[in-house]
N, C-alpha and C positions, 0 to 999 in steps of 0.2 A: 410776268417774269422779268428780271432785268440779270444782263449781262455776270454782274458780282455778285455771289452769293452774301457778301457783307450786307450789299445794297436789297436784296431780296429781305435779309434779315430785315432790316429796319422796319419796312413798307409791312412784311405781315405785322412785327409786332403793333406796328401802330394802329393798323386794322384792325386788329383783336381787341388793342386796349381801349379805342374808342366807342368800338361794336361791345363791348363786355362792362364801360364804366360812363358809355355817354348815354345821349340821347333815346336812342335803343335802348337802354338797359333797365335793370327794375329800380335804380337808385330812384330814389326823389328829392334829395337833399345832396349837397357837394358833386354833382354832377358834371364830368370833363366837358370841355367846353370844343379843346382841342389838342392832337397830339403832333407834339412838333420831332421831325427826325434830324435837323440842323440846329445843335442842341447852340441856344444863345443863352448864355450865365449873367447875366445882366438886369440887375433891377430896374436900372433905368429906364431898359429897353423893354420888360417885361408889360409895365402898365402902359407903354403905348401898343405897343401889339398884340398880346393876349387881353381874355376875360379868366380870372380864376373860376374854380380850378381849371389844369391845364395839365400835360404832362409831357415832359423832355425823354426819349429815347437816345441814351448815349451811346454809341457803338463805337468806343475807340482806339482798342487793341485786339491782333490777333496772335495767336501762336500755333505755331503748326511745326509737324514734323512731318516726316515720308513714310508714306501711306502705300508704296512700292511702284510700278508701272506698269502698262500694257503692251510694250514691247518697242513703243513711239517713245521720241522722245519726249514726252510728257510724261513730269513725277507727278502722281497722285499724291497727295497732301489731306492728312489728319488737321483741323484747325481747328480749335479752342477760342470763341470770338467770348471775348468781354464786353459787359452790357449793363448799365443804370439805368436806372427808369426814376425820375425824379420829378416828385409829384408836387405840385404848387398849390397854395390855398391863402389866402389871408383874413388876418383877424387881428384882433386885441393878442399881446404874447400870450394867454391860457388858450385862447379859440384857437391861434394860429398852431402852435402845439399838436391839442384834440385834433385838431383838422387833418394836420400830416399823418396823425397817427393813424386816424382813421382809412385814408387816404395808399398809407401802406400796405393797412392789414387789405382792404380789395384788391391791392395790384398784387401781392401775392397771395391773393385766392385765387384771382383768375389763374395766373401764372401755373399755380400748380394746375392749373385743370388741361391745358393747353399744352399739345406737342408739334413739334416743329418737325416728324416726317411728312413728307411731301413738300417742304419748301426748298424748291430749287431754282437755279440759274439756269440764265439759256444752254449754255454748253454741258447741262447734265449735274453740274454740281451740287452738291444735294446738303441739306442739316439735316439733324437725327435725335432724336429723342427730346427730354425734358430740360428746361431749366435744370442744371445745378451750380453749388457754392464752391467754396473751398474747403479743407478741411471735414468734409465731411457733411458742410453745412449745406442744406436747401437754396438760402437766400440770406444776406447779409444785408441790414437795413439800419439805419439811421434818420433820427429828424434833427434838421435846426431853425432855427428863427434864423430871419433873417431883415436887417430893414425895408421897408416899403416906403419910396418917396410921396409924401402926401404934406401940404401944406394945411389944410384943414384938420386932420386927424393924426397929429405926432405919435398916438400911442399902436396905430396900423401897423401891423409888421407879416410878411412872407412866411408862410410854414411850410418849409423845405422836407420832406419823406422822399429815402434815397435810399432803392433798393439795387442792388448789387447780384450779378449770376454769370453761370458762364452758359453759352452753346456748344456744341460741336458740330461739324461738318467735314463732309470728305470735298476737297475742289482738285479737281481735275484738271 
């Protein structure tokens, strides 16, 4: 458990998604290697730290309103966390591409399969239900190329798959 229910989010989802897309898992091709919760956006920094694939868990906004109280003065709070899971692969720009794409469609299969009851914080505070979008949507996702610094291989490039959802949770 850890104190912030933000900081509970991160640690299951990362758990899931390395238990659901790593080593453990039935993939045998583009296999996560590692999932990082301090999301670093940097190529540079990419191929000295990581091995592809990899995947960034963003958690960087939340919104809440008043959820009522229990008589203390503590407002229980409805909170809506936002959250990208941006998956990394590289290749030639077609491979790099295919890769994210791929790479997408598993992070929201698992996703749908996975609920976030029972992930709480020390002091009680709790998430609740499924992954959802906006609009109506499940999940909001995109891929881009991106450069990969390589001296030997100019035509190497990042395949960025960038999936988008929200949470909810009650914090107390």
């Amino acid at each position: 458990m850890a104190e912030s229910l933000w900081n509970a989010l991160d640690d299951y989802l990362a758990t899931q998604l390395l238990a659901g897309l790593g080593n453990a898992s039935d993939y045998t091709t583009l296999v996560v290697t590692h999932v990082e919760t301090a999301p670093i956006y940097d190529p540079q920094d990419w191929i000295k730290l990581y091995t592809v694939p990899f995947l960034i868990v963003a958690t960087y906004t939340a919104r809440s309103v008043i959820s009522g109280h229990d008589g203390s003065a503590t407002i229980k709070r409805d909170t809506e966390y936002g959250v990208t899971v941006v998956s990394v692969t590289e290749g030639t720009p077609a491979q790099a591409k295919q890769y994210a794409a791929t790479m997408v469609h598993r992070v929201e299969r698992l996703l749908s399969t996975i609920t976030f009851a029972g992930v709480t914080a020390d002091n009680g505070s709790l998430l609740r239900g499924r992954p959802r979008g906006a609009n109506g949507r499940l999940f909001e996702s995109s891929i881009e190329i991106w450069p990969r610094p390589s001296n030997s291989q100019p035509n190497l490039r990042y395949g960025v798959g960038i999936t988008a959802f929200t949470v909810t949770g009650l914090n107390i």
